[in-house]
SEVEX-573903 format. One record per atom (N, C-alpha, C): residue in three letters; x, y, z. Coordinates in steps of 0.2 Angstrom, whole numbers, padded with zeros to 4 digits, always signed. Layout:
BEGIN
AlaXYZ;...
// end
This chain:
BEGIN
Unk-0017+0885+0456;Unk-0023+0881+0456;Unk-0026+0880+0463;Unk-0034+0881+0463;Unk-0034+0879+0471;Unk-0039+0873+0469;Unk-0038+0870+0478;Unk-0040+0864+0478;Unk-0045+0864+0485;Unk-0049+0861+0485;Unk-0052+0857+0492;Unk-0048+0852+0492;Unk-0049+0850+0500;Unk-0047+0844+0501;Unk-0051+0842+0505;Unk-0053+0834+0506;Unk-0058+0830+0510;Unk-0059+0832+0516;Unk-0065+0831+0522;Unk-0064+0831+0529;Unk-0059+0828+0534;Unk-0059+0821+0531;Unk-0057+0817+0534;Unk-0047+0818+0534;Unk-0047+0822+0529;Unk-0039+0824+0527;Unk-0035+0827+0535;Unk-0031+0827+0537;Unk-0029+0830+0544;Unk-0024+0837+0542;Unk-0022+0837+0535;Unk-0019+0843+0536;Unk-0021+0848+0538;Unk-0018+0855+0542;Unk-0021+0862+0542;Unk-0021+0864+0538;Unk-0026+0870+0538;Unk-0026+0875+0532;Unk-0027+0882+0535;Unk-0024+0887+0531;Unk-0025+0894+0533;Unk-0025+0896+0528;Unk-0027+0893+0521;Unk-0029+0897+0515;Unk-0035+0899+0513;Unk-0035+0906+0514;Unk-0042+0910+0512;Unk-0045+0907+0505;Unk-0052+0907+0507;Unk-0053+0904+0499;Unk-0054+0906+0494;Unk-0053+0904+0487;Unk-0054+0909+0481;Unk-0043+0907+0481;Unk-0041+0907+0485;Unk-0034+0909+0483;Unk-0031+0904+0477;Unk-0025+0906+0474;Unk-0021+0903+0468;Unk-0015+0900+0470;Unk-0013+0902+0466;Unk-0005+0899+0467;Unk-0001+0902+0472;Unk+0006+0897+0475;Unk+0008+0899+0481;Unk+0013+0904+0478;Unk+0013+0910+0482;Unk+0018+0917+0480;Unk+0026+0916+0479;Unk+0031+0915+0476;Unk+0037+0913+0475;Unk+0041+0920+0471;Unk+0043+0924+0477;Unk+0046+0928+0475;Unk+0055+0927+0475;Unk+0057+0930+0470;Unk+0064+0929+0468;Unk+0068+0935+0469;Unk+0074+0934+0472;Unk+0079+0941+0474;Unk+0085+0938+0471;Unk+0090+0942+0469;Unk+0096+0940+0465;Unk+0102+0941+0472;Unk+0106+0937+0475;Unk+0112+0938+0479;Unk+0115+0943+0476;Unk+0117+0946+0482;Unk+0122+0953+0481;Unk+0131+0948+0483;Unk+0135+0953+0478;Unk+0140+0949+0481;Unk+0141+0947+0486;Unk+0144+0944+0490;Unk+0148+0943+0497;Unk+0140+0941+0500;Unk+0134+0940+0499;Unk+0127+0939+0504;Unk+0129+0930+0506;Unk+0125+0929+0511;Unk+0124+0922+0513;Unk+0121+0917+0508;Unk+0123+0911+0506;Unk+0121+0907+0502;Unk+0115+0906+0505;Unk+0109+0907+0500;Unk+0101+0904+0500;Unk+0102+0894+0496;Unk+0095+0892+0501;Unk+0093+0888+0499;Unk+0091+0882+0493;Unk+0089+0890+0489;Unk+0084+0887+0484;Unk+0085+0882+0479;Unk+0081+0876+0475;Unk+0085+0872+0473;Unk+0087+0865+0478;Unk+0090+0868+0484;Unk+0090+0860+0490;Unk+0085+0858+0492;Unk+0086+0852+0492;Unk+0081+0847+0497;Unk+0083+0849+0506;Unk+0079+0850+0510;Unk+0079+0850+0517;Unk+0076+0843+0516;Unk+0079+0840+0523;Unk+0079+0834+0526;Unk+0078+0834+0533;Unk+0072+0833+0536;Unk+0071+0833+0543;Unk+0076+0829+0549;Unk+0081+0832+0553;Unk+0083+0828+0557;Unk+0079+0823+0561;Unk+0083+0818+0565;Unk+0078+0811+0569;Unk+0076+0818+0576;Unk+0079+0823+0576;Unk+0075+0829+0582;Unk+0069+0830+0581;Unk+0066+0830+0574;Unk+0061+0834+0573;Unk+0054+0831+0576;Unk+0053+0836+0581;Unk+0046+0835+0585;Unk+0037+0838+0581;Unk+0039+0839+0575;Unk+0034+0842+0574;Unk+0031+0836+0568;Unk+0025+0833+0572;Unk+0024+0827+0564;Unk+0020+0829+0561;Unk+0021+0837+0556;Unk+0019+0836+0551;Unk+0024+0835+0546;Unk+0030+0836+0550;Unk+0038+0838+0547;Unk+0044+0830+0550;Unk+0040+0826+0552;Unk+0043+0820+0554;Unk+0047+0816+0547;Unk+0051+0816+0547;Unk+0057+0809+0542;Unk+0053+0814+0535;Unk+0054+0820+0537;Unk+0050+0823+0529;Unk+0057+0825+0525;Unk+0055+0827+0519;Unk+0060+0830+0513;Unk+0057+0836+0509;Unk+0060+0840+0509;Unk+0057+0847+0506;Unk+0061+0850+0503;Unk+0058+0850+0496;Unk+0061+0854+0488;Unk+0060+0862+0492;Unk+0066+0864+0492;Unk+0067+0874+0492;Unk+0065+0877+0488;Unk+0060+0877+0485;Unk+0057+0881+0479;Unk+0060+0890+0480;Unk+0060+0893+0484;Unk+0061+0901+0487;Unk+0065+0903+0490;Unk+0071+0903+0493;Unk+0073+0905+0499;Unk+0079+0914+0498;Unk+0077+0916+0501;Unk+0080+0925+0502;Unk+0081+0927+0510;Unk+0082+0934+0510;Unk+0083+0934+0517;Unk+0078+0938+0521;Unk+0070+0939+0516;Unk+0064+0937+0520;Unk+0060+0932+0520;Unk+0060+0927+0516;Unk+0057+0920+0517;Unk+0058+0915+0514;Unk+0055+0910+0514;Unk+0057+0904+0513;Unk+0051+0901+0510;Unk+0051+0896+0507;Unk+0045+0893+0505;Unk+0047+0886+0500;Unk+0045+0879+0504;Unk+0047+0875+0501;Unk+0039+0869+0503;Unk+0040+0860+0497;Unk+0036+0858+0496;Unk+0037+0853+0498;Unk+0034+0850+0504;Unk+0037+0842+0507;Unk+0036+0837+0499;Unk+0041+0832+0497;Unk+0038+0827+0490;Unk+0037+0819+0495;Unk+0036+0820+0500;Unk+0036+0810+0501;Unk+0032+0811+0507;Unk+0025+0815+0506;Unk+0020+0812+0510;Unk+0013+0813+0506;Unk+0012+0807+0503;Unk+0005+0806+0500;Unk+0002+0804+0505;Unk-0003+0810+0502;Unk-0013+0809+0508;Unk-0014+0804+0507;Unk-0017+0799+0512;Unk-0019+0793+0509;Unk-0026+0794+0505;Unk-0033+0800+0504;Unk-0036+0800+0503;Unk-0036+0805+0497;Unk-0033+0807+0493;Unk-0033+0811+0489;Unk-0030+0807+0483;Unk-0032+0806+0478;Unk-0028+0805+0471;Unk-0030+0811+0464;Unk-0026+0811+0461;Unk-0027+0814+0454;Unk-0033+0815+0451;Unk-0036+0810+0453;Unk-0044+0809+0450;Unk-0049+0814+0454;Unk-0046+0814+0461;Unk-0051+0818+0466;Unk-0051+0827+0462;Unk-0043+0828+0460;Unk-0041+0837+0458;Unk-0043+0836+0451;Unk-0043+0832+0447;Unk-0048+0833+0440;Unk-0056+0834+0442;Unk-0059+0831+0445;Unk-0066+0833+0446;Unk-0067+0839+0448;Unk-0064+0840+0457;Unk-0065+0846+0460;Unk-0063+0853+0456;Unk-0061+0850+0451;Unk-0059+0858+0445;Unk-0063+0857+0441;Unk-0067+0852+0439;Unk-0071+0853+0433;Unk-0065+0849+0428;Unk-0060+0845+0426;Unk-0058+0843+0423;Unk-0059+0838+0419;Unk-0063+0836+0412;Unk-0064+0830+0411;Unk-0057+0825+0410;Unk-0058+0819+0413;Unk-0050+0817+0412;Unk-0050+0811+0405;Unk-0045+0809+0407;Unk-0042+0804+0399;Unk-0042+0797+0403;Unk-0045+0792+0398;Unk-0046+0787+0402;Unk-0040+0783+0402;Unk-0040+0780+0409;Unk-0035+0778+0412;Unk-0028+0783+0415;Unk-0031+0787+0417;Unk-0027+0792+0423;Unk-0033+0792+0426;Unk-0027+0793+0435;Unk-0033+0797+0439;Unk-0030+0793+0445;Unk-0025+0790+0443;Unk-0023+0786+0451;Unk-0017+0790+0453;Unk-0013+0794+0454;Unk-0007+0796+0454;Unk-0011+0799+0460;Unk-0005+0797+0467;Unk-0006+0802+0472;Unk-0005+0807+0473;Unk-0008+0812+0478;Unk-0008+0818+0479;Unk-0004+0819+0487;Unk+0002+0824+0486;Unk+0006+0825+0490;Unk+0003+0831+0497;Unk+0005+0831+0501;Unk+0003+0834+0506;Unk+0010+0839+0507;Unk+0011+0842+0504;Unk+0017+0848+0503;Unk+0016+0854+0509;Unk+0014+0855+0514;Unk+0014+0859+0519;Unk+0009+0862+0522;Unk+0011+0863+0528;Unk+0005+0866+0533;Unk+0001+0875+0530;Unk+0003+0877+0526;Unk+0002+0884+0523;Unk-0001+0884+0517;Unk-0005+0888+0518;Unk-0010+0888+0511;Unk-0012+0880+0507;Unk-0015+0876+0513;Unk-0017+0871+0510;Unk-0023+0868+0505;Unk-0026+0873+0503;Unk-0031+0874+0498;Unk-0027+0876+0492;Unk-0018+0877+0491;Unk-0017+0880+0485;Unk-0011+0870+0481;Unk-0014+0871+0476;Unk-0011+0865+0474;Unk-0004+0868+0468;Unk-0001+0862+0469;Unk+0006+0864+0463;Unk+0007+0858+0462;Unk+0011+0859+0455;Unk+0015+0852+0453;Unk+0021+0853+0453;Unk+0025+0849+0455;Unk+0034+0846+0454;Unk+0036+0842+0447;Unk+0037+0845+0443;Unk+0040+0840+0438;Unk+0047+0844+0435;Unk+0046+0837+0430;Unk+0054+0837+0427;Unk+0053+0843+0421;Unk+0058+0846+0420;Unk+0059+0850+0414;Unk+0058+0849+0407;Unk+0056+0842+0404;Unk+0054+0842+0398;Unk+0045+0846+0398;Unk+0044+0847+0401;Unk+0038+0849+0402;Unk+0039+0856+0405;Unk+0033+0863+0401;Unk+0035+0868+0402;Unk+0030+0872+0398;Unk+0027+0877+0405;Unk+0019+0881+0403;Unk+0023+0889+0403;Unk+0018+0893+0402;Unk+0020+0901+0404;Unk+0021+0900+0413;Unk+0019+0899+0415;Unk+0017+0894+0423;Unk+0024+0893+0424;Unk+0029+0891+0422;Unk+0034+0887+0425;Unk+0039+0892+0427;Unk+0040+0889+0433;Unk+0047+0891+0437;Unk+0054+0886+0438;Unk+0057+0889+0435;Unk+0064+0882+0437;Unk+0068+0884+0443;Unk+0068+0877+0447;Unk+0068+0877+0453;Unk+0077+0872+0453;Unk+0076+0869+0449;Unk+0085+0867+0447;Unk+0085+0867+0440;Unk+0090+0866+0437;Unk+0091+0865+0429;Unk+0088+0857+0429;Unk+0086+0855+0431;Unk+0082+0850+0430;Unk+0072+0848+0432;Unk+0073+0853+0439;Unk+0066+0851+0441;Unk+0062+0858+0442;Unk+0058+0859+0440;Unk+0052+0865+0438;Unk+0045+0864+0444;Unk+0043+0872+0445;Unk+0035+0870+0449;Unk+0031+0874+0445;Unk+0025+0872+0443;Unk+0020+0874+0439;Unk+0013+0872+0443;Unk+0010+0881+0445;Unk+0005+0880+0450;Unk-0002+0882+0447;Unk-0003+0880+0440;Unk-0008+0883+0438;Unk-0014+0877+0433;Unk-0019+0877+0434;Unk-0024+0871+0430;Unk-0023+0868+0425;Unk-0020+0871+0420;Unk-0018+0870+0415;Unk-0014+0864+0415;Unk-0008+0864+0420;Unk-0003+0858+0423;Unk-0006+0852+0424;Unk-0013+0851+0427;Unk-0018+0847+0429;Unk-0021+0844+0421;Unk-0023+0848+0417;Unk-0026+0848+0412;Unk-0022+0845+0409;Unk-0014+0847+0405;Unk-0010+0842+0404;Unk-0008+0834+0405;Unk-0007+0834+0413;Unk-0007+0828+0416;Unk-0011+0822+0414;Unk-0017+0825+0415;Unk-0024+0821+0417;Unk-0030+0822+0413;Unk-0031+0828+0407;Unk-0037+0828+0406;Unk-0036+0828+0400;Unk-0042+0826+0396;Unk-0044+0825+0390;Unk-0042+0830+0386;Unk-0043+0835+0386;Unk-0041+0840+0381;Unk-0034+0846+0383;Unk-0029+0840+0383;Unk-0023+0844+0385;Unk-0019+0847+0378;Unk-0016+0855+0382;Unk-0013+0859+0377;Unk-0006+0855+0375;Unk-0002+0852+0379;Unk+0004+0851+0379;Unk+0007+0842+0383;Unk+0010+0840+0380;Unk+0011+0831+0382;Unk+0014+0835+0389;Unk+0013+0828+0396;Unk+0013+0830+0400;Unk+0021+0827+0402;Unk+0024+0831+0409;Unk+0031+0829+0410;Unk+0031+0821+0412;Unk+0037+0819+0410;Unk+0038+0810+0414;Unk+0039+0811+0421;Unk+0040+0813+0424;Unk+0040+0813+0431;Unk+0034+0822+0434;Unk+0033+0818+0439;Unk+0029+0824+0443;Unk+0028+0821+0449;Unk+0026+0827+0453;Unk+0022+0827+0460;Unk+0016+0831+0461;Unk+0009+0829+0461;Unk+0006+0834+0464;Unk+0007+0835+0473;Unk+0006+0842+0473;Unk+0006+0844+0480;Unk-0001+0850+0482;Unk-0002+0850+0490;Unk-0007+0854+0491;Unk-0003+0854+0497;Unk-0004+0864+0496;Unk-0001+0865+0503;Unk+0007+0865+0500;Unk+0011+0871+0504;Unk+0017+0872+0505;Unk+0022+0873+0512;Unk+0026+0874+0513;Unk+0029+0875+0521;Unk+0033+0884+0519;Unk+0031+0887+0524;Unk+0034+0893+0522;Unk+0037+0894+0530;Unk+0044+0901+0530;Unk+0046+0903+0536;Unk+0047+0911+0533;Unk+0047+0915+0538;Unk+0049+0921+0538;Unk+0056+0923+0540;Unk+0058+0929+0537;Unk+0064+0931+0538;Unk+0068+0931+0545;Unk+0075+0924+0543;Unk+0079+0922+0547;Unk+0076+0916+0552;Unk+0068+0913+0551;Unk+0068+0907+0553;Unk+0069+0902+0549;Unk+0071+0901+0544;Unk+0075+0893+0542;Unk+0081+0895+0546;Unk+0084+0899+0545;Unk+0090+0899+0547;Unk+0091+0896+0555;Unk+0087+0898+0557;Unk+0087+0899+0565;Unk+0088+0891+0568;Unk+0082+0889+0562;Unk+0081+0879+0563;Unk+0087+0876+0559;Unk+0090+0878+0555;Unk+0094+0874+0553;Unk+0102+0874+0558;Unk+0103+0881+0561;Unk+0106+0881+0566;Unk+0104+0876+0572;Unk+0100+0876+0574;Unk+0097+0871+0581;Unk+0096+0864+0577;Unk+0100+0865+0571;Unk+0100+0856+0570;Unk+0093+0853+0567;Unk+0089+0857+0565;Unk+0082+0853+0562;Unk+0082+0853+0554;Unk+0085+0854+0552;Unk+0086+0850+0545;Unk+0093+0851+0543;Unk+0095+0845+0537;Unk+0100+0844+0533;Unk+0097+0845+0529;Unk+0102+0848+0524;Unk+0100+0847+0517;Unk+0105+0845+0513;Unk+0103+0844+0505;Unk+0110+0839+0500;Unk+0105+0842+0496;Unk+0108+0842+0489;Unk+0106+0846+0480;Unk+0100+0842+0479;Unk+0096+0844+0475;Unk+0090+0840+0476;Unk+0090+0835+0471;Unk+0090+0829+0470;Unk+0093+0823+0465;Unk+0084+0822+0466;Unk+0084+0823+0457;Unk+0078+0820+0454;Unk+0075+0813+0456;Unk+0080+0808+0459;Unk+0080+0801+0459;Unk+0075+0802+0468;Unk+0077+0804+0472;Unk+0074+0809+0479;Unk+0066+0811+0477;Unk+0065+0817+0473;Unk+0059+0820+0472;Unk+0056+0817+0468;Unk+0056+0810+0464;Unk+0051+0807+0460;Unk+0051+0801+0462;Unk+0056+0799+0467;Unk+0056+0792+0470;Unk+0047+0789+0469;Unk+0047+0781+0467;Unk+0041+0778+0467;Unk+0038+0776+0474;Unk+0046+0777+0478;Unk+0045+0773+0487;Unk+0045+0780+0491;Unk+0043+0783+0491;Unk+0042+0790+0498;Unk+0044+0787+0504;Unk+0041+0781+0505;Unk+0041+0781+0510;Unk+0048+0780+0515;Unk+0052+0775+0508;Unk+0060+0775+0509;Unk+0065+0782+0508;Unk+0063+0787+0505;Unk+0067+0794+0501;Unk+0070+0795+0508;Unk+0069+0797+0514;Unk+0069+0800+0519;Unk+0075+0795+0521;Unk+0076+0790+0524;Unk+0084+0786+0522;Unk+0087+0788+0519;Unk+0084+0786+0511;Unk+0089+0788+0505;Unk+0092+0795+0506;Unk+0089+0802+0508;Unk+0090+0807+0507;Unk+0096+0808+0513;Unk+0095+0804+0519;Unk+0100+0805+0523;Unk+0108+0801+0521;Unk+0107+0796+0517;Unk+0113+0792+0515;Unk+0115+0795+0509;Unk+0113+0799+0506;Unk+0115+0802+0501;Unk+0118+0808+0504;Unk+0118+0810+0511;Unk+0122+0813+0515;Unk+0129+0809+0518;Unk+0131+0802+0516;Unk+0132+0797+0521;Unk+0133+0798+0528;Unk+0128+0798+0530;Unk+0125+0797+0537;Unk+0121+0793+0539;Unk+0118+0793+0547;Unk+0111+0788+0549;Unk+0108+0791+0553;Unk+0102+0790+0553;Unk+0098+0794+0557;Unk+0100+0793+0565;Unk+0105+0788+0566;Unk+0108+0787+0574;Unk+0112+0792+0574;Unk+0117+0796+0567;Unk+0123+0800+0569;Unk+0121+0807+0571;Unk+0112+0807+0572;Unk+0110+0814+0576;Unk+0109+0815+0580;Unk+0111+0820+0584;Unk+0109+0823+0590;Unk+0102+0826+0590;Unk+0100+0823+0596;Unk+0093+0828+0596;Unk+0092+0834+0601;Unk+0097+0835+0604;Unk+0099+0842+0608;Unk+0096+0849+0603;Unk+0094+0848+0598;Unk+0093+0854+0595;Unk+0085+0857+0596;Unk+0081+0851+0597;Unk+0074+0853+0601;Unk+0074+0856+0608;Unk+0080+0856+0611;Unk+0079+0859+0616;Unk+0078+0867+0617;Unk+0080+0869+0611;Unk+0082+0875+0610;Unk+0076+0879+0609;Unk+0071+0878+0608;Unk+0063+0881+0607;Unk+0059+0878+0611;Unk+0053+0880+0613;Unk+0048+0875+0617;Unk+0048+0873+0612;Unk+0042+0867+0616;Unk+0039+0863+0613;Unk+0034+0864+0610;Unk+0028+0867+0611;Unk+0024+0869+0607;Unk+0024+0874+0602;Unk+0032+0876+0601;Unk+0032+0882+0595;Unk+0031+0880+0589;Unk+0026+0880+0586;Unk+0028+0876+0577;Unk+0033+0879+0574;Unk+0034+0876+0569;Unk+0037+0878+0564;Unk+0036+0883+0559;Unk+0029+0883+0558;Unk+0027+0886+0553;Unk+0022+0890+0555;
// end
């Protein structure tokens, strides 16, 4: 689904307009290959210099050995709600929805929206991203959620997001070597959390660690103005 987003909104955008859904290509591991991501949570280490990526947490929706692509879930726009993505599509909605936040899921393709939900809930759209948690990037998702003439009861848990985080072949790697993220299994309790603003804690302690037991030596290793993305 694609979305607008407000002026006053800070996230970047490089998505051409008219675009859909973010591309999520699947490769099978050959035996003996490097374990991919997909499925974990990335966890921003206390090094991370880049604040769109600050105390962030991101579901690995993709990962192969030419790219990557995942969803930050615990940084809602302050100016965007549910109500805003029902209108800007034409959606007439049901009364008493429309306050659910809307996630700021990454500096790429910020004009394409998707949903994070739980797997009781399930379109031709769906991709299972763990044997529990699904991303479904299509209007139909919206229409369930939120609008009056839904095909299908909607999931108990979700996230909306706009915007995704991608890397090209061998840069996760390269960052998770120089120390810019951990990652742990992606526990549903993390990606649905009611508190975002606590996950990023929790994500580390469910590591048992603290954000004191990092080094930030790992920023050294790229300038400073290299993004990430």
């Amino acid at each position: 689904m694609t979305v607008s987003k407000r002026s006053s909104t800070k996230a970047p955008s490089s998505t051409p307009s008219g675009a859909k859904a973010p591309r999520i290509r699947r490769a099978k591991k050959p035996r003996g290959a490097q374990d991919f991501l997909t499925g974990k949570l990335l966890i921003a280490t206390p090094g991370m210099t880049d604040p769109r990526f600050e105390r962030s947490i991101l579901l690995v929706c993709a990962h192969d050995e030419r790219h990557a692509m995942a969803v930050i879930v615990n940084k809602p726009v302050a100016d965007i709600e549910l109500s805003d993505l029902l209108e800007q599509l034409d959606i007439d909605p049901r009364e008493g929805v429309g306050g659910d936040p809307v996630h700021f899921g990454g500096p790429v393709d910020a004009q394409r929206g998707a949903v994070i939900h739980s797997l009781d809930y399930r379109s031709e759209a769906t991709i299972d991203i763990t044997p529990f948690i699904g991303l479904t990037a299509s209007r139909d998702a919206l229409v369930d959620i939120g609008g009056l003439k839904r095909l299908r009861p909607p999931p108990a848990q979700f996230i909306l997001a706009i915007g995704h985080a991608g890397w090209g072949p061998g840069q996760l790697e390269a960052e998770l070597s120089a120390n810019a993220w951990a990652y742990c299994d992606a526990d549903p309790a993390l990606v649905f959390t009611s508190d975002p603003a606590s996950s990023w804690t929790g994500a580390l302690a469910k590591l048992g660690v603290t954000a004191a037991m990092f080094s930030a030596a790992w920023s050294q290793t790229r300038r400073g103005d290299s993004p990430l993305n």
